[in-house]
N, CA, C and O atoms as a GROMACS GRO file, in nm:
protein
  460
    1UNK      N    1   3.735   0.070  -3.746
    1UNK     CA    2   3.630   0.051  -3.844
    1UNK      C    3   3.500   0.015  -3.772
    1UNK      O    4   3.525  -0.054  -3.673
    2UNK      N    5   3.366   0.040  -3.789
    2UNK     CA    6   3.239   0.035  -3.740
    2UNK      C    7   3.217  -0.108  -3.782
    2UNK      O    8   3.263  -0.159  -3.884
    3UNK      N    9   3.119  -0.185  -3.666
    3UNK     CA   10   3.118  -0.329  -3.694
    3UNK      C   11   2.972  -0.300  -3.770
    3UNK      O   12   2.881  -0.240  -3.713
    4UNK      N   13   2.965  -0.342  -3.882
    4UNK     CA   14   2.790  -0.376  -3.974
    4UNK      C   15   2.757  -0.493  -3.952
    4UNK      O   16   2.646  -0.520  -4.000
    5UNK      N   17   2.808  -0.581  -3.896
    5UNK     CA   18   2.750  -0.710  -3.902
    5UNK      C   19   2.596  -0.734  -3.845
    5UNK      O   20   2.520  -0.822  -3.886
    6UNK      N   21   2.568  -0.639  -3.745
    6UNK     CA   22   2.428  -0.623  -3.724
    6UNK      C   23   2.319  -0.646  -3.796
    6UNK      O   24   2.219  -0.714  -3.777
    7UNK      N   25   2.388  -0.516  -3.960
    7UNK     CA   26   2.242  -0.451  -4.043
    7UNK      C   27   2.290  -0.528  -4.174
    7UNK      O   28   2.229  -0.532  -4.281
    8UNK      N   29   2.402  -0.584  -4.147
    8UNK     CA   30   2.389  -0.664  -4.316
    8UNK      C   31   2.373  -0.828  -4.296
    8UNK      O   32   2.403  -0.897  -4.393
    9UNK      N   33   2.341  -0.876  -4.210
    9UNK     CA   34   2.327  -1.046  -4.149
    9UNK      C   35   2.246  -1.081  -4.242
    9UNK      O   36   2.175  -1.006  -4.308
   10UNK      N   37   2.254  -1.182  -4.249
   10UNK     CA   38   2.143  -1.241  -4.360
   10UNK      C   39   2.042  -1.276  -4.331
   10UNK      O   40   2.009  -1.354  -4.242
   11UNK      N   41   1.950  -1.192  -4.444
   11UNK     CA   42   1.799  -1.174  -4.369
   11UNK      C   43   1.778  -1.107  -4.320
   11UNK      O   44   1.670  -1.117  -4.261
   12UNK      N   45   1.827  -1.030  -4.307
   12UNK     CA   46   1.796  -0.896  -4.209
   12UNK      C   47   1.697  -0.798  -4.278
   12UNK      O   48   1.750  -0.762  -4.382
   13UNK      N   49   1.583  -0.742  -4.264
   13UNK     CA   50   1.518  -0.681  -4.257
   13UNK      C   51   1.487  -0.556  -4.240
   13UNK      O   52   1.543  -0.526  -4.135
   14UNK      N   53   1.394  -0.403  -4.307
   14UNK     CA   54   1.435  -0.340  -4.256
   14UNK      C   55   1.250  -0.240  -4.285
   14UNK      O   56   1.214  -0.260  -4.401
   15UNK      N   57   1.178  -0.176  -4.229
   15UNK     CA   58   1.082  -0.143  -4.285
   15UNK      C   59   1.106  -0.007  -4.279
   15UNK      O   60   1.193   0.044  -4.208
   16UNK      N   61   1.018   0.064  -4.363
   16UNK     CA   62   0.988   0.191  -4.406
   16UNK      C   63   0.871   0.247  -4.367
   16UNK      O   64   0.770   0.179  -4.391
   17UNK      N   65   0.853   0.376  -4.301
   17UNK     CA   66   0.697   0.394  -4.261
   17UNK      C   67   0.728   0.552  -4.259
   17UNK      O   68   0.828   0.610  -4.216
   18UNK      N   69   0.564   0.624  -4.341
   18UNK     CA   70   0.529   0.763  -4.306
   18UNK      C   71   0.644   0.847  -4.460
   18UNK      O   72   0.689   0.772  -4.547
   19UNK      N   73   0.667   0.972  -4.462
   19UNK     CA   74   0.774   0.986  -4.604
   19UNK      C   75   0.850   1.009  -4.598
   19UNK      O   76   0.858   1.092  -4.506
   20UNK      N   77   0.935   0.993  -4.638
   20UNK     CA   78   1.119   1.036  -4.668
   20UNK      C   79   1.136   1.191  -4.590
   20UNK      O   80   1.053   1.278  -4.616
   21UNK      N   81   1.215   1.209  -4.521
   21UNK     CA   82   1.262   1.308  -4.464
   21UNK      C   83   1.375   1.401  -4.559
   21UNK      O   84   1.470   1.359  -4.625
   22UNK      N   85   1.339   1.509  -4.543
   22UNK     CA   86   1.478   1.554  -4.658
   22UNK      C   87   1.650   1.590  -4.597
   22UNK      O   88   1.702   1.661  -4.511
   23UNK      N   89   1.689   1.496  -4.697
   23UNK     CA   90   1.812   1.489  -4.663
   23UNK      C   91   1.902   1.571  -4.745
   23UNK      O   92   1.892   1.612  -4.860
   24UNK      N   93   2.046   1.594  -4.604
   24UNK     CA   94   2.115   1.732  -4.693
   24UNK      C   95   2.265   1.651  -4.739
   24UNK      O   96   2.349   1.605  -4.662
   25UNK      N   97   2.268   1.650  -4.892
   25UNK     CA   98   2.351   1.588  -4.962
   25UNK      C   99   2.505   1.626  -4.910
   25UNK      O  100   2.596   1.558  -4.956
   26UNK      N  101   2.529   1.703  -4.844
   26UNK     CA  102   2.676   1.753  -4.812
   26UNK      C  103   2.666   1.667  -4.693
   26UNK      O  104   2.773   1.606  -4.701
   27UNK      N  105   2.626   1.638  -4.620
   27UNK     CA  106   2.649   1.566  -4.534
   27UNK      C  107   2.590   1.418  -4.445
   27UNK      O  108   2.609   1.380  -4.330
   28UNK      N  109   2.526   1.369  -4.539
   28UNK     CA  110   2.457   1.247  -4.526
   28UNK      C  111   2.514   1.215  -4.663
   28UNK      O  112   2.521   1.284  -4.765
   29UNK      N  113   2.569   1.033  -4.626
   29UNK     CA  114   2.598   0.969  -4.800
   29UNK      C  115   2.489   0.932  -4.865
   29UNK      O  116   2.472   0.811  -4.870
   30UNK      N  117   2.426   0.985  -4.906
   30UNK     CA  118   2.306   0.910  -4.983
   30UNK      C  119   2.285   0.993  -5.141
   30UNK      O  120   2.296   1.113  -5.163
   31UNK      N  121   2.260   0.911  -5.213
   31UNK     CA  122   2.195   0.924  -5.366
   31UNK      C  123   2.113   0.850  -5.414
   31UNK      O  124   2.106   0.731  -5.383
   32UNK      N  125   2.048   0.898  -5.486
   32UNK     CA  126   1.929   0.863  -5.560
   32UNK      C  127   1.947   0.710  -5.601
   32UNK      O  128   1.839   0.658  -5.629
   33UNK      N  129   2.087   0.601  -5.615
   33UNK     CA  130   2.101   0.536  -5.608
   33UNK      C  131   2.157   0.427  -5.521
   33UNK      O  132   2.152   0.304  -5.532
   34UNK      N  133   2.224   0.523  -5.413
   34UNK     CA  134   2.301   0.412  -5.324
   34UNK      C  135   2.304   0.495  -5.180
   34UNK      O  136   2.260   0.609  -5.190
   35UNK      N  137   2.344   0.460  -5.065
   35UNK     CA  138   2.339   0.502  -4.933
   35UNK      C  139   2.417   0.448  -4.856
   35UNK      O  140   2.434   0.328  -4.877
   36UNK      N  141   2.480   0.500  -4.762
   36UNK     CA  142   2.595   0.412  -4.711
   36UNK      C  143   2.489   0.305  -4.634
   36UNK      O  144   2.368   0.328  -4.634
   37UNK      N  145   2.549   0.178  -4.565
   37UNK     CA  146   2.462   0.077  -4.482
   37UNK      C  147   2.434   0.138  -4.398
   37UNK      O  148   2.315   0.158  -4.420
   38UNK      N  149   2.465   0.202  -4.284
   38UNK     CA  150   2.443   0.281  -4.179
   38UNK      C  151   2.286   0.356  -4.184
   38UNK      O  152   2.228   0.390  -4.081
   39UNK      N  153   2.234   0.374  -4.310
   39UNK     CA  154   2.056   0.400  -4.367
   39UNK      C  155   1.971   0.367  -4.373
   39UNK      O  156   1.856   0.412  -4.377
   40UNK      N  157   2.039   0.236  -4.376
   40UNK     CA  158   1.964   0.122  -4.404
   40UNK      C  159   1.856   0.145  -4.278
   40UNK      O  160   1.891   0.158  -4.161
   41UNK      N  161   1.698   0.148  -4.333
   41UNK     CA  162   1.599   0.112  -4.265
   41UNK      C  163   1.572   0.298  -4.224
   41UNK      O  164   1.492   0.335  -4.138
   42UNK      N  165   1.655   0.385  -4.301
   42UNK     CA  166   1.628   0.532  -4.266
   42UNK      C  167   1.586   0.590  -4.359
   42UNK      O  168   1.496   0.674  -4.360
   43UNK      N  169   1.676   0.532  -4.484
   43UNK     CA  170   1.630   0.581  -4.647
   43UNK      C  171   1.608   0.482  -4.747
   43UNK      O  172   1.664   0.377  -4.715
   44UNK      N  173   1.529   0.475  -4.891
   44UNK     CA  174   1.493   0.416  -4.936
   44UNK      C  175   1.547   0.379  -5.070
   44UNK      O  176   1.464   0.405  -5.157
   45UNK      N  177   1.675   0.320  -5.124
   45UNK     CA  178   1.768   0.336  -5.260
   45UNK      C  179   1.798   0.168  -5.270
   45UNK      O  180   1.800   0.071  -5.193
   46UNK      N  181   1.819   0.197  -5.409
   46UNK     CA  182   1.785   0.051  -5.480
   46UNK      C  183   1.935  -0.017  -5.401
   46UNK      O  184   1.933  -0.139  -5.386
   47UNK      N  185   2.057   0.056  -5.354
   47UNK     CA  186   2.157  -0.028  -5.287
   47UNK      C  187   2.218   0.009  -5.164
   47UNK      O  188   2.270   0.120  -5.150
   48UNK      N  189   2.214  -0.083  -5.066
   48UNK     CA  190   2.325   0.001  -4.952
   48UNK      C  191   2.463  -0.091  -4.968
   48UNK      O  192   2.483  -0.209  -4.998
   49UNK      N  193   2.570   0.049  -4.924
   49UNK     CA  194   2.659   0.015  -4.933
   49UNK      C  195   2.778   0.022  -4.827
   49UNK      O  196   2.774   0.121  -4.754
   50UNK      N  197   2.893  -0.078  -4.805
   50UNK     CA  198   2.965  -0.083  -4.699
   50UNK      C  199   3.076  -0.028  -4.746
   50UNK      O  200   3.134  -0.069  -4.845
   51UNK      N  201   3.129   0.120  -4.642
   51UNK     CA  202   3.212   0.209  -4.711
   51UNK      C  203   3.344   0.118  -4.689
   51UNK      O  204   3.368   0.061  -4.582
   52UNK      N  205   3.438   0.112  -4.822
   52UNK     CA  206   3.579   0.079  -4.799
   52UNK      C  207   3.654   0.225  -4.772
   52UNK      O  208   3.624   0.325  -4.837
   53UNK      N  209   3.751   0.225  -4.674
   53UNK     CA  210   3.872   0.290  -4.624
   53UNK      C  211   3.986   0.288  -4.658
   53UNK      O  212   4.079   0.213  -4.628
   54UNK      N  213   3.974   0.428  -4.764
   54UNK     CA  214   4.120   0.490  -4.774
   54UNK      C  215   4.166   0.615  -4.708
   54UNK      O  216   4.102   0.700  -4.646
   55UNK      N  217   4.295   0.608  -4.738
   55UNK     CA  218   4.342   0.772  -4.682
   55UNK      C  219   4.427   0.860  -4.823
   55UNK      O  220   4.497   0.833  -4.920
   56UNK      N  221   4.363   0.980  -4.755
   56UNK     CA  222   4.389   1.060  -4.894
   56UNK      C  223   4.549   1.094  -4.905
   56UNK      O  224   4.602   1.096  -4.794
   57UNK      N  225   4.629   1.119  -5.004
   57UNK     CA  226   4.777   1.166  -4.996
   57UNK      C  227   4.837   1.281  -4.922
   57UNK      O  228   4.782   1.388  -4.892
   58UNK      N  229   4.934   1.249  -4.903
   58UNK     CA  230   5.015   1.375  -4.823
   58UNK      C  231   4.949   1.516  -4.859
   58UNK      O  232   4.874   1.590  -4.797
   59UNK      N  233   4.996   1.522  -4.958
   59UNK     CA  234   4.932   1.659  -5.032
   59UNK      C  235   4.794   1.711  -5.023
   59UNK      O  236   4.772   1.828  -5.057
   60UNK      N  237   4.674   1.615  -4.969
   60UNK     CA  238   4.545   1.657  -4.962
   60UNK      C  239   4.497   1.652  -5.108
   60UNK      O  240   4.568   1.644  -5.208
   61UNK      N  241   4.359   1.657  -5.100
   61UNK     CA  242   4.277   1.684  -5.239
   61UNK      C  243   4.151   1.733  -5.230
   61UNK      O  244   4.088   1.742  -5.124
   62UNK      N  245   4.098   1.777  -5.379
   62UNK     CA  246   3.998   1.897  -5.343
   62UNK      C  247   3.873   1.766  -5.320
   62UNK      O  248   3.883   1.647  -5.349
   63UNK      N  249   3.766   1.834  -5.265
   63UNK     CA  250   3.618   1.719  -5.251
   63UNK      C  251   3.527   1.799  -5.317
   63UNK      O  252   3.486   1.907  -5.275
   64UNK      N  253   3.486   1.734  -5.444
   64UNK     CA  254   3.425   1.829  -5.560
   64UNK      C  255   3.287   1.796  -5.517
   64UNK      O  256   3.285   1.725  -5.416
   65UNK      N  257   3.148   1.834  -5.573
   65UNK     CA  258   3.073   1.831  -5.585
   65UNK      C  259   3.011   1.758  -5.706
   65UNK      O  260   2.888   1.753  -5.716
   66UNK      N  261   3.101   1.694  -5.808
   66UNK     CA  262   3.073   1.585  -5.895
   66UNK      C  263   3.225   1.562  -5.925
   66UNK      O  264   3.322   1.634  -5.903
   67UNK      N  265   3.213   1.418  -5.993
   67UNK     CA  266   3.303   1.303  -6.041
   67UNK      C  267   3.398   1.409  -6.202
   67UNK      O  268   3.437   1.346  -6.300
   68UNK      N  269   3.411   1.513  -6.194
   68UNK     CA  270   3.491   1.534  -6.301
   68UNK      C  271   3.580   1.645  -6.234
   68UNK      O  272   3.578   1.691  -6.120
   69UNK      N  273   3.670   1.677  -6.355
   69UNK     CA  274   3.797   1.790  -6.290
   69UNK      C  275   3.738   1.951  -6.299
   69UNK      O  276   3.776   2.062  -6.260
   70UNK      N  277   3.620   1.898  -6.375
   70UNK     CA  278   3.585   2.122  -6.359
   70UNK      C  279   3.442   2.100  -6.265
   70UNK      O  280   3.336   2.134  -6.318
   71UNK      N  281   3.439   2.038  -6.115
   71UNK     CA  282   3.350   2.044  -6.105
   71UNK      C  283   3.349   2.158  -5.999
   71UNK      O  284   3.457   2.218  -6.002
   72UNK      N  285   3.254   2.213  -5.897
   72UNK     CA  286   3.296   2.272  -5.795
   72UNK      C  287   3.364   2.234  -5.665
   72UNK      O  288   3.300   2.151  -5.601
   73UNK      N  289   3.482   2.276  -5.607
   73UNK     CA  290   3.541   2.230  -5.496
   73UNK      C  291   3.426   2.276  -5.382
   73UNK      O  292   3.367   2.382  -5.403
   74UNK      N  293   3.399   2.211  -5.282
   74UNK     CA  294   3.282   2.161  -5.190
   74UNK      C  295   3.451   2.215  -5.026
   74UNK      O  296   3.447   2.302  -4.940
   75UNK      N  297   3.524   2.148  -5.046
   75UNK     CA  298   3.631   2.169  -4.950
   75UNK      C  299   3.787   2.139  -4.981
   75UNK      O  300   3.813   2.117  -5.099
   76UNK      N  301   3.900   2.134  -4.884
   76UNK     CA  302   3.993   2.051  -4.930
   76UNK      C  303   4.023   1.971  -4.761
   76UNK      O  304   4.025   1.988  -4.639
   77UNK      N  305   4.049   1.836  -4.918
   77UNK     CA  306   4.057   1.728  -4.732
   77UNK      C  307   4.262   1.709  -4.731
   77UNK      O  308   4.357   1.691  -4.809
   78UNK      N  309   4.226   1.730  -4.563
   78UNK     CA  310   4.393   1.730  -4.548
   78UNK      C  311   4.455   1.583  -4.568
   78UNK      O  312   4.388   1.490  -4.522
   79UNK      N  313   4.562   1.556  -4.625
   79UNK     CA  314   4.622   1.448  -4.623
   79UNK      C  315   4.641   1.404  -4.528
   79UNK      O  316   4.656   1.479  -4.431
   80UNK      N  317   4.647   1.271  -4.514
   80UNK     CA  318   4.669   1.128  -4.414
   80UNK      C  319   4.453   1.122  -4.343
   80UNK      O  320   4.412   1.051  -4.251
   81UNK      N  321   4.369   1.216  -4.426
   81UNK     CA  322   4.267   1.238  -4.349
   81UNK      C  323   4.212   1.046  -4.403
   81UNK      O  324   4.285   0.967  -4.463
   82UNK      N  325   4.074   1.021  -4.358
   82UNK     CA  326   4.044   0.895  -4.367
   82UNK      C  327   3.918   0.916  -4.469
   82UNK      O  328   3.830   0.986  -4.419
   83UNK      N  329   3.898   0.884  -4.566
   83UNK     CA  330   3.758   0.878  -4.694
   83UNK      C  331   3.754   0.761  -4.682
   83UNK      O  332   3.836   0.670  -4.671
   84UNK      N  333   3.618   0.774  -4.684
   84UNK     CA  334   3.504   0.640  -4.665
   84UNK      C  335   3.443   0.654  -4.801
   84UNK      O  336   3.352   0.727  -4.841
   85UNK      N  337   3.546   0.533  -4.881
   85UNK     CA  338   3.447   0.537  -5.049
   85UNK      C  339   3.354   0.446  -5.070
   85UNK      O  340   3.379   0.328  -5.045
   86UNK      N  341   3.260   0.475  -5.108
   86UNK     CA  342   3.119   0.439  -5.113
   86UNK      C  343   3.077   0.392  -5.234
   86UNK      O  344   2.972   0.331  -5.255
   87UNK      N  345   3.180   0.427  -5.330
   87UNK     CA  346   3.130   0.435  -5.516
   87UNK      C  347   3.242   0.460  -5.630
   87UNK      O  348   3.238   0.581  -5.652
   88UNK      N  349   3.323   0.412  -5.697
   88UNK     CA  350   3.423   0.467  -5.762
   88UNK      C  351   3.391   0.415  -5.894
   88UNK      O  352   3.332   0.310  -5.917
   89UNK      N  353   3.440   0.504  -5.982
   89UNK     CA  354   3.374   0.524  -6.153
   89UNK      C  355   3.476   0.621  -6.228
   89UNK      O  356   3.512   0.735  -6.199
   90UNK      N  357   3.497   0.572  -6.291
   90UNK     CA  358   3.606   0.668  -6.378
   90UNK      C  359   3.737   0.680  -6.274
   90UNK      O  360   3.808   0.587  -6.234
   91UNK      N  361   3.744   0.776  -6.254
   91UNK     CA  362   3.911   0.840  -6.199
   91UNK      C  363   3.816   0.920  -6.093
   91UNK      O  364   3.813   1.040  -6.124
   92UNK      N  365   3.762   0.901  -6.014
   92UNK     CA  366   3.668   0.961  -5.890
   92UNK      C  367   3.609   0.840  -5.787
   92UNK      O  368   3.579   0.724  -5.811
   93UNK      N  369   3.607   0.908  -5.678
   93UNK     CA  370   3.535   0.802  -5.596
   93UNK      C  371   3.442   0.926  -5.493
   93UNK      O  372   3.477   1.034  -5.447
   94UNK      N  373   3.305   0.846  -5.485
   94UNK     CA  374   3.233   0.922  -5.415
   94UNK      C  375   3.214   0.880  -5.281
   94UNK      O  376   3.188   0.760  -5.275
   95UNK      N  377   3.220   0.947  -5.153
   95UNK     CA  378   3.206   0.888  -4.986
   95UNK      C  379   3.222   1.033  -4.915
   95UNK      O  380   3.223   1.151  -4.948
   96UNK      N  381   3.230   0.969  -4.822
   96UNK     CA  382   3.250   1.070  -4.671
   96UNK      C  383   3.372   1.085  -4.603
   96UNK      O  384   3.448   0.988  -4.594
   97UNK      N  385   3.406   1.213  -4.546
   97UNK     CA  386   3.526   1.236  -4.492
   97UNK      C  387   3.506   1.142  -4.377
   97UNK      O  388   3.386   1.123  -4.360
   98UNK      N  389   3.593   1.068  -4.279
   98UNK     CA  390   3.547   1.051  -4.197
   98UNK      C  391   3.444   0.948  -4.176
   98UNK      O  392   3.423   0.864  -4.263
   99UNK      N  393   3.363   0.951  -4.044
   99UNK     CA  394   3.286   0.868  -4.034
   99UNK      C  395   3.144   0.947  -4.046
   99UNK      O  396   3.037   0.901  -4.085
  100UNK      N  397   3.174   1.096  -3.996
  100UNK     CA  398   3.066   1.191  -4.034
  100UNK      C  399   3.091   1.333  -4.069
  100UNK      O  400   3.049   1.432  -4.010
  101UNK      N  401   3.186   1.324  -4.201
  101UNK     CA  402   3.211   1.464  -4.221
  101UNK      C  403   3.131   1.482  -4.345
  101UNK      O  404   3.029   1.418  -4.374
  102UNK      N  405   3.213   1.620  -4.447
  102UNK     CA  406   3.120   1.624  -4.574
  102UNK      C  407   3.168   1.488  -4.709
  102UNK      O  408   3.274   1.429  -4.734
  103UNK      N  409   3.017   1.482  -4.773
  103UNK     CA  410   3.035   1.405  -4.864
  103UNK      C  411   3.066   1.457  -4.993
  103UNK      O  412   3.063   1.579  -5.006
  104UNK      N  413   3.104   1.369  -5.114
  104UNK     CA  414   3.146   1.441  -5.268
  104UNK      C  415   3.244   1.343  -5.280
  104UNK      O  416   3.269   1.238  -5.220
  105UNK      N  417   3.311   1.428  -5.411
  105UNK     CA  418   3.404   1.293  -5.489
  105UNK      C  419   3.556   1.346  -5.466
  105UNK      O  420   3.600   1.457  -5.436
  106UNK      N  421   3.600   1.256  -5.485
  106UNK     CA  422   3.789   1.302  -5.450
  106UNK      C  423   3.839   1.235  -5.558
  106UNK      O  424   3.782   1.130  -5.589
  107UNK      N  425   3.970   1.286  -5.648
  107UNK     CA  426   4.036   1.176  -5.741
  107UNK      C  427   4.081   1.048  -5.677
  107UNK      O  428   4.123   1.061  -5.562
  108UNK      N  429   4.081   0.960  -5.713
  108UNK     CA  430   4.094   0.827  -5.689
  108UNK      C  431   4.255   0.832  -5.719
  108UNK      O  432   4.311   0.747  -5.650
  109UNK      N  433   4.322   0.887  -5.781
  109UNK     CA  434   4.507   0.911  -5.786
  109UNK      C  435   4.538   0.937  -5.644
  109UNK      O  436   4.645   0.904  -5.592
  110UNK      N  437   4.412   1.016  -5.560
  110UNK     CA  438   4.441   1.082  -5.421
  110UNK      C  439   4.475   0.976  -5.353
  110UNK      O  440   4.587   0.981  -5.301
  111UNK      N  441   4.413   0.881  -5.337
  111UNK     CA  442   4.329   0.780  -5.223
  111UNK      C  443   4.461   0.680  -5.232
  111UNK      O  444   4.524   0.654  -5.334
  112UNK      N  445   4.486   0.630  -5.099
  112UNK     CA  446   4.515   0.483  -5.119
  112UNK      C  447   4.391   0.394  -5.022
  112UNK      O  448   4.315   0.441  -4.938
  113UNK      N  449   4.405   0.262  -5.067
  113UNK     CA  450   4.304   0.192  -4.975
  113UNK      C  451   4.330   0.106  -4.864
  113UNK      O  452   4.410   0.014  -4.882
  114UNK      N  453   4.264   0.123  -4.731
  114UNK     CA  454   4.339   0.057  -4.642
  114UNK      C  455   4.288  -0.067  -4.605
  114UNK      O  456   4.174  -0.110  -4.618
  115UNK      N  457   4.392  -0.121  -4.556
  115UNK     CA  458   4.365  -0.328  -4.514
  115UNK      C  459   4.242  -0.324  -4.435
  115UNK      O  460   4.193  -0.429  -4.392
   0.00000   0.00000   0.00000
């Protein structure tokens, strides 16, 4: 697991200068509302967040492009792979394969979460 204790210490600080660079949603975690911590001080969203670690089921699952069952499949992640969830809501959780693979939502039935 990546140590954050660096960028989330208390008090920690972070400035912004010049404009937002455009970022490509398949593979950077970021949304209009939240960003993984790792951004912190790169992008500008009302929350950063520290990804919890699960691994997806034997069987694998699809990585949609939104939080419902007819959305578009984006890939399929192989089972025992490692998702970094970032956001979970309904029966979906949104993160990253990996520490830098593609991002999107996976069923949350998929996932277990690790210690």
């Amino acid at each position: 697991m990546t140590d954050f204790s660096d960028i989330t210490a208390p008090g920690a600080s972070f400035a912004l200068s010049g404009p937002s660079a455009k970022l490509d949603p398949l593979h950077l975690p970021v949304r209009g509302d939240l960003a993984h911590i790792r951004l912190a001080g790169k992008v500008f969203v009302p929350h950063y967040v520290v990804p919890m670690a699960h691994v997806v089921a034997a069987g694998g699952a699809p990585l949609l492009k939104a939080g419902r069952s007819d959305a578009e499949a984006i890939a399929e992640v192989e089972g025992g792979a490692l998702f970094n969830v970032l956001d979970a809501a309904g029966a979906y959780a949104w993160g990253q394969i990996g520490e830098n693979g593609l991002v999107g939502y996976v069923a949350l039935a998929a996932l277990t979460a690790q210690p």
